[in-house]
N, CA, C and O atoms as a Maestro MAE file, in Angstrom:
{
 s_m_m2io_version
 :::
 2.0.0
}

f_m_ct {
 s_m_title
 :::
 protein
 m_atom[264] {
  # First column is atom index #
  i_m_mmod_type
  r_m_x_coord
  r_m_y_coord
  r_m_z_coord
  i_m_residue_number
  s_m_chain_name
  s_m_pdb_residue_name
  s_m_pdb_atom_name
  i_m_atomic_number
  :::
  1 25 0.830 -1.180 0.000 1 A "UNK " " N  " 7
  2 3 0.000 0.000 0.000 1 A "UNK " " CA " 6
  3 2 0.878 1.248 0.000 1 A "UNK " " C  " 6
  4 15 0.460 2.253 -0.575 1 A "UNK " " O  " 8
  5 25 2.169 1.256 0.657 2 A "UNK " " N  " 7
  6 3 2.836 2.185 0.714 2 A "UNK " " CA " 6
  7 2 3.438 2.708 -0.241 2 A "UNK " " C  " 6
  8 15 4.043 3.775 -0.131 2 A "UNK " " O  " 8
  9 25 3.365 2.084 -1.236 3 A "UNK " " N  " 7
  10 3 4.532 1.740 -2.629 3 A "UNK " " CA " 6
  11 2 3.177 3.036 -3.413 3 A "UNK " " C  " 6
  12 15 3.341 4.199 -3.782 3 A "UNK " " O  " 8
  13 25 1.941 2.170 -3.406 4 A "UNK " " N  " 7
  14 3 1.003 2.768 -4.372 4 A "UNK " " CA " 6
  15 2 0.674 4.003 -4.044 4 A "UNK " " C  " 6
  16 15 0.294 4.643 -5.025 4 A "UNK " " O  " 8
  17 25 0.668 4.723 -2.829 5 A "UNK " " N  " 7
  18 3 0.153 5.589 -2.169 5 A "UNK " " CA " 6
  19 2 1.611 6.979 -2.475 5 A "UNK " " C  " 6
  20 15 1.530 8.183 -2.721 5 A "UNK " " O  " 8
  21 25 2.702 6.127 -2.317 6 A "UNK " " N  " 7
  22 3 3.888 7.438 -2.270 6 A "UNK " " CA " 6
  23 2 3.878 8.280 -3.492 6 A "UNK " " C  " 6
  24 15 4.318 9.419 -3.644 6 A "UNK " " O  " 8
  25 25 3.214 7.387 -4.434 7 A "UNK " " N  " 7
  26 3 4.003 8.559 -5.624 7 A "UNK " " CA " 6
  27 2 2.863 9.310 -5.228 7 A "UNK " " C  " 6
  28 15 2.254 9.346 -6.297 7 A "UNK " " O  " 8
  29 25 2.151 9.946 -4.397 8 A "UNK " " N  " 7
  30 3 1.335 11.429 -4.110 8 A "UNK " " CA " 6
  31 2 2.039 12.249 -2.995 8 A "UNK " " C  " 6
  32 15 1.594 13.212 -2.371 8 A "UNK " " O  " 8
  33 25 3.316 11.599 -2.892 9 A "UNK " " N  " 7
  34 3 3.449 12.630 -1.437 9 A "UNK " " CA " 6
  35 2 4.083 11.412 -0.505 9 A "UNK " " C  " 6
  36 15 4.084 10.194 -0.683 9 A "UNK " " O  " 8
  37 25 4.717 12.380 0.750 10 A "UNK " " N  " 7
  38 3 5.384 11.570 1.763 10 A "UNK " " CA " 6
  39 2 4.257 10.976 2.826 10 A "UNK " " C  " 6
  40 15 3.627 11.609 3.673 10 A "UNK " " O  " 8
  41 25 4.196 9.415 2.485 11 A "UNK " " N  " 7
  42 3 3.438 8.720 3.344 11 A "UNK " " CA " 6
  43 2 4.304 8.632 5.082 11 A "UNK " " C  " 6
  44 15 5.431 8.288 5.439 11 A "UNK " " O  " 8
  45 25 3.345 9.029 5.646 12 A "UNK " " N  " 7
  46 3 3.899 9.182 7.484 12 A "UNK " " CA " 6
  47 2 3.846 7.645 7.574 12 A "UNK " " C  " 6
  48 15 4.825 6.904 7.488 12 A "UNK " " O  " 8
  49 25 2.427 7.229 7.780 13 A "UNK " " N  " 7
  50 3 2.318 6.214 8.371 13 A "UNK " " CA " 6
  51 2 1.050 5.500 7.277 13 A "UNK " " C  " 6
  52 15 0.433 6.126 6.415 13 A "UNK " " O  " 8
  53 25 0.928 4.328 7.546 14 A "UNK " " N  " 7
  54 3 -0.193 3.170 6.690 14 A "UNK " " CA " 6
  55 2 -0.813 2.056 7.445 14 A "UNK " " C  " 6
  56 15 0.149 1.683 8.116 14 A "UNK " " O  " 8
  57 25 -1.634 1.419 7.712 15 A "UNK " " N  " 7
  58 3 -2.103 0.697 8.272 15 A "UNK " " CA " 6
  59 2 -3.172 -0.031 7.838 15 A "UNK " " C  " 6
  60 15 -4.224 0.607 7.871 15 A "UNK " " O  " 8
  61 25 -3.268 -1.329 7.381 16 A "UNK " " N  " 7
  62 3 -4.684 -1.847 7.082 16 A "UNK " " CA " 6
  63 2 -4.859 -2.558 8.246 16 A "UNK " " C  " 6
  64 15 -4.067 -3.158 8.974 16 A "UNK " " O  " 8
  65 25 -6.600 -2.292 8.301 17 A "UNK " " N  " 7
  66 3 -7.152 -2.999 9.759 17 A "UNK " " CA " 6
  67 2 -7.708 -4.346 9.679 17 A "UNK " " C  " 6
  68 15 -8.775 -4.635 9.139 17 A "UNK " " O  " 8
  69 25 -6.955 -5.096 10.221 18 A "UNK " " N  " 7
  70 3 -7.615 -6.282 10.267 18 A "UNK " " CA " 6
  71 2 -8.265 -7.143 11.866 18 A "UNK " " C  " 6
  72 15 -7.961 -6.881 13.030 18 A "UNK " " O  " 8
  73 25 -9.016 -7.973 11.454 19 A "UNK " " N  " 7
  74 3 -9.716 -8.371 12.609 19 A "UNK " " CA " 6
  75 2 -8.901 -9.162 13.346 19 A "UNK " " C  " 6
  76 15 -8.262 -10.157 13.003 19 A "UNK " " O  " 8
  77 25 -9.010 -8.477 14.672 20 A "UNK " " N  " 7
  78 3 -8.438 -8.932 15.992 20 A "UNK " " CA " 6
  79 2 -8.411 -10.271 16.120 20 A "UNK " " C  " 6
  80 15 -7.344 -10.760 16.488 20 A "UNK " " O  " 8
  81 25 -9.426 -11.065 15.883 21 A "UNK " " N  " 7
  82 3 -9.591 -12.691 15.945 21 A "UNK " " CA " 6
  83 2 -8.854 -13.386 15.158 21 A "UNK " " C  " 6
  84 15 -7.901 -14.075 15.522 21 A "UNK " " O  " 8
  85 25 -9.353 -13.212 13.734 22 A "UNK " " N  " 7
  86 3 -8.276 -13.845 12.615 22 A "UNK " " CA " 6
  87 2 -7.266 -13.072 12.139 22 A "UNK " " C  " 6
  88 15 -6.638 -14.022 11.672 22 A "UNK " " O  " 8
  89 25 -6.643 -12.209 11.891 23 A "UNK " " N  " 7
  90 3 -6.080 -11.566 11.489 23 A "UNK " " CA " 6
  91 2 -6.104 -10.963 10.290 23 A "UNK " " C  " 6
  92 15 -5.290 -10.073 10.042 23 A "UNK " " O  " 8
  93 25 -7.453 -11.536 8.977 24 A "UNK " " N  " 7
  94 3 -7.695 -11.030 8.193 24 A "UNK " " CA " 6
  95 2 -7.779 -9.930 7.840 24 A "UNK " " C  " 6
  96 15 -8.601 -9.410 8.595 24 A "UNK " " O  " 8
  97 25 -7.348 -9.043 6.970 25 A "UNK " " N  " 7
  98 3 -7.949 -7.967 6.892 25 A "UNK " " CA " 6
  99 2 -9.166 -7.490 6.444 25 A "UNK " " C  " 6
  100 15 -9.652 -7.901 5.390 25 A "UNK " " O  " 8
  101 25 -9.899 -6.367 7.388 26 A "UNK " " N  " 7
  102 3 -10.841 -6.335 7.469 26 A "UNK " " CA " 6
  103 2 -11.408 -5.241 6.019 26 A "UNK " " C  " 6
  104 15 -12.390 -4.509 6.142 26 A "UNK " " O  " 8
  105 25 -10.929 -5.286 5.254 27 A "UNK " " N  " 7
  106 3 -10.914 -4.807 3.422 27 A "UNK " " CA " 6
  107 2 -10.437 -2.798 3.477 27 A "UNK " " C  " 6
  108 15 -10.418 -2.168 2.420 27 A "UNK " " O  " 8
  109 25 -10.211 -2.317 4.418 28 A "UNK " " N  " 7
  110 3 -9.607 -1.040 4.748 28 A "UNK " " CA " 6
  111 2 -8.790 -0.357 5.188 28 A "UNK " " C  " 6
  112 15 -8.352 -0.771 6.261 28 A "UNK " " O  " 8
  113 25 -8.205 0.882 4.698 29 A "UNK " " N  " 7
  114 3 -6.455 0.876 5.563 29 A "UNK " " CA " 6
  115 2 -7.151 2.401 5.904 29 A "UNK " " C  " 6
  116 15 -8.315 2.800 5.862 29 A "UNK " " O  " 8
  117 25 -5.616 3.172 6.329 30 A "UNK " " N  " 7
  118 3 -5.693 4.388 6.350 30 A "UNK " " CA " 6
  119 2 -3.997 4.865 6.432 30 A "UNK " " C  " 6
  120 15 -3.083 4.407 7.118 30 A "UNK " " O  " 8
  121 25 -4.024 6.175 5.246 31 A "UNK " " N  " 7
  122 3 -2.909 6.109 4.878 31 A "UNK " " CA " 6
  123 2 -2.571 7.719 5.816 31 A "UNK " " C  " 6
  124 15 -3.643 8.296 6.000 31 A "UNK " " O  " 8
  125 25 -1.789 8.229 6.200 32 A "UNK " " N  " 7
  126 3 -1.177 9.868 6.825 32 A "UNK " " CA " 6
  127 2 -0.515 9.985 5.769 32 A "UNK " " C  " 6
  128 15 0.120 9.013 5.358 32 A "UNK " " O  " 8
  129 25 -0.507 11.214 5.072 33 A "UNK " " N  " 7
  130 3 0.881 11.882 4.715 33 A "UNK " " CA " 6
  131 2 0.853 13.488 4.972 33 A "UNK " " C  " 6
  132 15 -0.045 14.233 5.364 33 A "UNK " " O  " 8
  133 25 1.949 13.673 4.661 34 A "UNK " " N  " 7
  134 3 2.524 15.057 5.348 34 A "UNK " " CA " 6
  135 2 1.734 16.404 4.988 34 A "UNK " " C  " 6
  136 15 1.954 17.417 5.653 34 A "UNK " " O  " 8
  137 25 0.787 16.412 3.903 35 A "UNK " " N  " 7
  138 3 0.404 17.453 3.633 35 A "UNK " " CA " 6
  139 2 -1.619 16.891 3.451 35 A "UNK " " C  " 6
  140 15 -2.149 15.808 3.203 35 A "UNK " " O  " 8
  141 25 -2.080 18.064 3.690 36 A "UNK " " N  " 7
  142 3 -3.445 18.257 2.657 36 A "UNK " " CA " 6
  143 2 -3.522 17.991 1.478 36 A "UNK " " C  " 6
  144 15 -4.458 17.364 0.981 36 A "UNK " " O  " 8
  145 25 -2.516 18.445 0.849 37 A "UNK " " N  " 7
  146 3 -2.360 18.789 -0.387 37 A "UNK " " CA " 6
  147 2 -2.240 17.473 -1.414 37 A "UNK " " C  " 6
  148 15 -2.860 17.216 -2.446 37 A "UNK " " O  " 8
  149 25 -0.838 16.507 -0.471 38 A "UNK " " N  " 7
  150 3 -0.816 15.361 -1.134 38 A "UNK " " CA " 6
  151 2 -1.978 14.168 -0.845 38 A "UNK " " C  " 6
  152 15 -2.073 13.214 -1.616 38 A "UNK " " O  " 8
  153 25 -3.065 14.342 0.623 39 A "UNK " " N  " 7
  154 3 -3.705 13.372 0.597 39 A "UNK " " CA " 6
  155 2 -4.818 13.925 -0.830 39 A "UNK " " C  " 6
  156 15 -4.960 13.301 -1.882 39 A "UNK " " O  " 8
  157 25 -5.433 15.129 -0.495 40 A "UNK " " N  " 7
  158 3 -6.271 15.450 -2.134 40 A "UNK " " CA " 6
  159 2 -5.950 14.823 -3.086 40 A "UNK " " C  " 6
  160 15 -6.722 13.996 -3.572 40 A "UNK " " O  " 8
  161 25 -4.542 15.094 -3.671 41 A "UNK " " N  " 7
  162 3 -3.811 14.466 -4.910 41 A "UNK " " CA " 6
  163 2 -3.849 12.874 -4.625 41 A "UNK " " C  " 6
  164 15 -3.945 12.231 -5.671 41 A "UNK " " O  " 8
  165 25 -3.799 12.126 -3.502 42 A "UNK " " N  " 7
  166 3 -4.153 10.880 -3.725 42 A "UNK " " CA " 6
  167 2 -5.306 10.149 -3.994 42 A "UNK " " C  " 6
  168 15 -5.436 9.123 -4.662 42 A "UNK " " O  " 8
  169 25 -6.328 10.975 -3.235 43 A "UNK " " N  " 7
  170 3 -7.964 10.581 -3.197 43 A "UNK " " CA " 6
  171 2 -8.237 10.867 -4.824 43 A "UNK " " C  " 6
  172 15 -9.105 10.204 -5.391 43 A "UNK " " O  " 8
  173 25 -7.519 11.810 -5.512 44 A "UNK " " N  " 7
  174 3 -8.051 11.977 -6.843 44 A "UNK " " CA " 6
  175 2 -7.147 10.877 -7.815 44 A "UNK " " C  " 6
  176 15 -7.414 10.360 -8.900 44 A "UNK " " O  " 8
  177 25 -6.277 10.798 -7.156 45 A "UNK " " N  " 7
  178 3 -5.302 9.905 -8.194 45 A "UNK " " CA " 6
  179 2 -5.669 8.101 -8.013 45 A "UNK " " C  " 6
  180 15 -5.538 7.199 -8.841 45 A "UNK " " O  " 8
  181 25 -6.099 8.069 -6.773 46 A "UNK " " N  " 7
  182 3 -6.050 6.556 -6.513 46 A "UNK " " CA " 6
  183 2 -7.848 6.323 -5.979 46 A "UNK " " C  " 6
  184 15 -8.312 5.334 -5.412 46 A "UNK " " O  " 8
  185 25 -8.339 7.180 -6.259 47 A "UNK " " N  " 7
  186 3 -9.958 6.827 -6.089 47 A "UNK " " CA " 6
  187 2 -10.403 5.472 -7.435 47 A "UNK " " C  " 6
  188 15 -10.239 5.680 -8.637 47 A "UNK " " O  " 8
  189 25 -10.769 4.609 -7.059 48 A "UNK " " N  " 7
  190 3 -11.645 3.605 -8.021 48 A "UNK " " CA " 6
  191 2 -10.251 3.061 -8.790 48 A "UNK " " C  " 6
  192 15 -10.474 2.451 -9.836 48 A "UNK " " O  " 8
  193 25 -9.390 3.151 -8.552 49 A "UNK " " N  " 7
  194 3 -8.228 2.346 -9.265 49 A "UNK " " CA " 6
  195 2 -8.229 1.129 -8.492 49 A "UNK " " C  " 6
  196 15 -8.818 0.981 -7.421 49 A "UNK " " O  " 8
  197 25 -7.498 0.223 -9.125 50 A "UNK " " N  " 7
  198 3 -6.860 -1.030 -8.842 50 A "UNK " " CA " 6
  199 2 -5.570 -1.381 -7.652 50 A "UNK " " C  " 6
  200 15 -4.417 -0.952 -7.685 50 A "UNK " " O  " 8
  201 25 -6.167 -2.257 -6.667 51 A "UNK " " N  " 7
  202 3 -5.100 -2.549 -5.586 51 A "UNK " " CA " 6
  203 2 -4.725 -3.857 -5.555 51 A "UNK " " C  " 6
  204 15 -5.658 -4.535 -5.125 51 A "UNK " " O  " 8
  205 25 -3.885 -4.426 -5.791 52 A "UNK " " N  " 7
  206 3 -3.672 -5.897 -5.208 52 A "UNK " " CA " 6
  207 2 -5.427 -6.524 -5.751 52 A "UNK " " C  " 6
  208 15 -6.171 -7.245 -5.086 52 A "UNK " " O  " 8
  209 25 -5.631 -6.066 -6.854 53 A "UNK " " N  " 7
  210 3 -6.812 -7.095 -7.438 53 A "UNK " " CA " 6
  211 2 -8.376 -6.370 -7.031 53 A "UNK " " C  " 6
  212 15 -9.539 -6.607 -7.358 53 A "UNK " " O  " 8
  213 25 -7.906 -5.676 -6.412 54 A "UNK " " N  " 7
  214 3 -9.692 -5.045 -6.117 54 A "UNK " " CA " 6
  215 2 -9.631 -3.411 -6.144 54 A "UNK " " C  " 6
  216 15 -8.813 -2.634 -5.653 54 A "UNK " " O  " 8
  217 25 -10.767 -3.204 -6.880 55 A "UNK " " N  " 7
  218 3 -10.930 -2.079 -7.101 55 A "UNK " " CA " 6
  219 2 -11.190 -1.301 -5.521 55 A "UNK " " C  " 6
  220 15 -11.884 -1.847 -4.663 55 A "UNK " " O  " 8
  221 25 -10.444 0.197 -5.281 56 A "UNK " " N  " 7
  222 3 -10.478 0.389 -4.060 56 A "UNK " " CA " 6
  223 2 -11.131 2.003 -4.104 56 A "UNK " " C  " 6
  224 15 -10.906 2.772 -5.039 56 A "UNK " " O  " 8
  225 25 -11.977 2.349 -2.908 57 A "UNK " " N  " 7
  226 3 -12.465 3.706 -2.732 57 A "UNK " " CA " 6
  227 2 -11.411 4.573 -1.863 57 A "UNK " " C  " 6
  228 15 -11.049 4.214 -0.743 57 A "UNK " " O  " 8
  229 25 -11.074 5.452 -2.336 58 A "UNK " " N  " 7
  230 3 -10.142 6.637 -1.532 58 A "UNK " " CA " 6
  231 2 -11.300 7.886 -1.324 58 A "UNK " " C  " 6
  232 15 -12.065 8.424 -2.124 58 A "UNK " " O  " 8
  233 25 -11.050 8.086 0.167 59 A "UNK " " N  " 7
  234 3 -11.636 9.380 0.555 59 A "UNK " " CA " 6
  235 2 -10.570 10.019 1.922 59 A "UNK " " C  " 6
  236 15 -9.598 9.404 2.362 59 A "UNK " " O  " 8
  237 25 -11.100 11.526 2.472 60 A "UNK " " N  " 7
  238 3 -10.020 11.284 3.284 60 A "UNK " " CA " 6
  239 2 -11.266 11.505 4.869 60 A "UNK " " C  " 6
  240 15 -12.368 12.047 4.966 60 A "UNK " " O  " 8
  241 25 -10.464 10.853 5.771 61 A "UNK " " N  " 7
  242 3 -10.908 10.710 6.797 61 A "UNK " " CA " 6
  243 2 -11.153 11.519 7.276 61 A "UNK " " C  " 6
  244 15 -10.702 12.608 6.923 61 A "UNK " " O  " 8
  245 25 -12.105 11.367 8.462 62 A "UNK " " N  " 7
  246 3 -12.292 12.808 9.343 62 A "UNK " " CA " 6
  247 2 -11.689 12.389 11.193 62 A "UNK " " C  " 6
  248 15 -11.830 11.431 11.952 62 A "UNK " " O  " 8
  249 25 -11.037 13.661 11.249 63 A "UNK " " N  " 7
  250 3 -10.649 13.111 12.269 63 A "UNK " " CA " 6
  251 2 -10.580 12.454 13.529 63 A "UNK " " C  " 6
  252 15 -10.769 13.616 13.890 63 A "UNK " " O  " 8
  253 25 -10.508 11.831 14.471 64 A "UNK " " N  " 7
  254 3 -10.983 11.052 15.420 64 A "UNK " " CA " 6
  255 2 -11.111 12.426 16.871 64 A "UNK " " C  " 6
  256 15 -10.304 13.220 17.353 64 A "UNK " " O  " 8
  257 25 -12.340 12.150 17.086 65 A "UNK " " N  " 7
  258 3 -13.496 12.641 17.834 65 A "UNK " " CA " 6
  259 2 -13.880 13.281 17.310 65 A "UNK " " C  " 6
  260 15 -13.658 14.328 17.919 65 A "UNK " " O  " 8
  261 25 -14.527 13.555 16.252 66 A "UNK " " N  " 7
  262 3 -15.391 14.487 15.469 66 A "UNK " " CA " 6
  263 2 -16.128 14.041 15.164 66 A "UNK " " C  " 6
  264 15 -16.973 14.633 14.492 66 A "UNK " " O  " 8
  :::
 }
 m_bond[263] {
  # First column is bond index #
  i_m_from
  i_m_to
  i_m_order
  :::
  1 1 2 1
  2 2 3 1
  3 3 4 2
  4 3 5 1
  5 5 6 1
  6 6 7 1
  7 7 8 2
  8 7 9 1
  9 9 10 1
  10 10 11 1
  11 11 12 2
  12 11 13 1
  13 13 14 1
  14 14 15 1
  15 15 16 2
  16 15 17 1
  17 17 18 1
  18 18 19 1
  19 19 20 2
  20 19 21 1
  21 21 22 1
  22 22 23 1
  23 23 24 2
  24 23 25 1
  25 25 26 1
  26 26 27 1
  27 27 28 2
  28 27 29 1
  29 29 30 1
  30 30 31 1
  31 31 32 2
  32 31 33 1
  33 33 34 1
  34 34 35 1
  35 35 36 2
  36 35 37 1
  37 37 38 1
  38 38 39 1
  39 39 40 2
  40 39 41 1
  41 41 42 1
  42 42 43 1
  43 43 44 2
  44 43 45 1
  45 45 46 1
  46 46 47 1
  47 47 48 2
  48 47 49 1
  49 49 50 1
  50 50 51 1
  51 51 52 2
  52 51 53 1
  53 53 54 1
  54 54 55 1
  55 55 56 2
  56 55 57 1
  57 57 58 1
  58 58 59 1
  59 59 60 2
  60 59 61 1
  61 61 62 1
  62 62 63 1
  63 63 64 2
  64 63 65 1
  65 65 66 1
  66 66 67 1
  67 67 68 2
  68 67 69 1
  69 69 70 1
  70 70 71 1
  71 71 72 2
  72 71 73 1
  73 73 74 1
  74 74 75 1
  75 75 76 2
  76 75 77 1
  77 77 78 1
  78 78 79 1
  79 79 80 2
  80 79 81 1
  81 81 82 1
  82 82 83 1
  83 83 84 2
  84 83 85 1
  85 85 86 1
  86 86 87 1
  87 87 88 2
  88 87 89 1
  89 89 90 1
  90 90 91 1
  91 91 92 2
  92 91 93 1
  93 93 94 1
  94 94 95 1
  95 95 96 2
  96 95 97 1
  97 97 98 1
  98 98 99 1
  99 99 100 2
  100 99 101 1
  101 101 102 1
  102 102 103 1
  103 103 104 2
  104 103 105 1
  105 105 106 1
  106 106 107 1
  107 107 108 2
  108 107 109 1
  109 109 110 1
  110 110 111 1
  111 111 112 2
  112 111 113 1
  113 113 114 1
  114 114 115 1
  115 115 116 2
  116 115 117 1
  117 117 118 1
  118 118 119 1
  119 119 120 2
  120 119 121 1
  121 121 122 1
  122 122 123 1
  123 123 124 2
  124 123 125 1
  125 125 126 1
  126 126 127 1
  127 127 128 2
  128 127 129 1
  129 129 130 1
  130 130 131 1
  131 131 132 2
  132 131 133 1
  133 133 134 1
  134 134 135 1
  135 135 136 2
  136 135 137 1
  137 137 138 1
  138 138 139 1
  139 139 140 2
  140 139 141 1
  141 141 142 1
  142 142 143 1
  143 143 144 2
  144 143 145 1
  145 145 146 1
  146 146 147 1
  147 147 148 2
  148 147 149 1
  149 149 150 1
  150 150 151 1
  151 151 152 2
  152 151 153 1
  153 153 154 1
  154 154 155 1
  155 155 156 2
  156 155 157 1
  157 157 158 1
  158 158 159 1
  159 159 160 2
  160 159 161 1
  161 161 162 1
  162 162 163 1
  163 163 164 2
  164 163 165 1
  165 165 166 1
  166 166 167 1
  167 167 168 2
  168 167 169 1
  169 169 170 1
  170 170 171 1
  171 171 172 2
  172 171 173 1
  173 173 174 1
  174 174 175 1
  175 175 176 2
  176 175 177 1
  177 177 178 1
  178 178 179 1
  179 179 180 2
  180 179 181 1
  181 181 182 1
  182 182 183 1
  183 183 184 2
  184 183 185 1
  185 185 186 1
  186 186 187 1
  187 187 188 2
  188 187 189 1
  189 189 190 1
  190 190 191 1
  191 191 192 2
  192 191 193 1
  193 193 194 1
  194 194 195 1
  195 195 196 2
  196 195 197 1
  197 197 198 1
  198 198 199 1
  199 199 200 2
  200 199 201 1
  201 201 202 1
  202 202 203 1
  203 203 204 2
  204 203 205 1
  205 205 206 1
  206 206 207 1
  207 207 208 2
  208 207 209 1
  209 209 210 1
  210 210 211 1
  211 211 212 2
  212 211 213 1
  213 213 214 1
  214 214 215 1
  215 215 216 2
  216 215 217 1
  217 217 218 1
  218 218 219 1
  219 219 220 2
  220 219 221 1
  221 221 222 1
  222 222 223 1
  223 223 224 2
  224 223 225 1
  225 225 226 1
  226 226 227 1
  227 227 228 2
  228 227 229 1
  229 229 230 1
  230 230 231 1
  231 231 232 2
  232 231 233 1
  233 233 234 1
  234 234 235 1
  235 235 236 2
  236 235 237 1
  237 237 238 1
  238 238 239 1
  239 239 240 2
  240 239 241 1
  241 241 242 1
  242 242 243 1
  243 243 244 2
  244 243 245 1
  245 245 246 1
  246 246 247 1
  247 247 248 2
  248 247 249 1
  249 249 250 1
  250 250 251 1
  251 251 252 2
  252 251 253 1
  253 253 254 1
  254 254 255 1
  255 255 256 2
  256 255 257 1
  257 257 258 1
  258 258 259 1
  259 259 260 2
  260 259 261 1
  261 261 262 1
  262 262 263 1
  263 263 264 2
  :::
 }
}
């Protein structure tokens, strides 16, 4: 994910969530990078494209307690 995500900008951090029990992933990540600017440019660049075989939705998050 990190690979696909950099060419928009410096990825901080990445994480896909998977379930505590099995370890599967639970089909969603969430990517940080350093600017506004580059997550925009990713949500537009990598919205409805192709990941590891499945077509994936990019939006950007809102922040935690809001």
């Amino acid at each position: 994910m990190d690979q696909a995500f950099s060419d928009f900008g410096q990825v901080l951090d990445s994480i896909v969530m998977r379930d505590r029990d099995t370890g599967r992933s639970r089909g969603f990540g969430f990517v940080t990078y350093s600017s506004g600017e580059e997550a925009n440019a990713a949500v537009a660049g990598m919205n409805e494209q192709e990941l590891d075989g499945r077509q994936i939705k990019v939006n950007l998050a809102n922040p935690r307690g809001t």
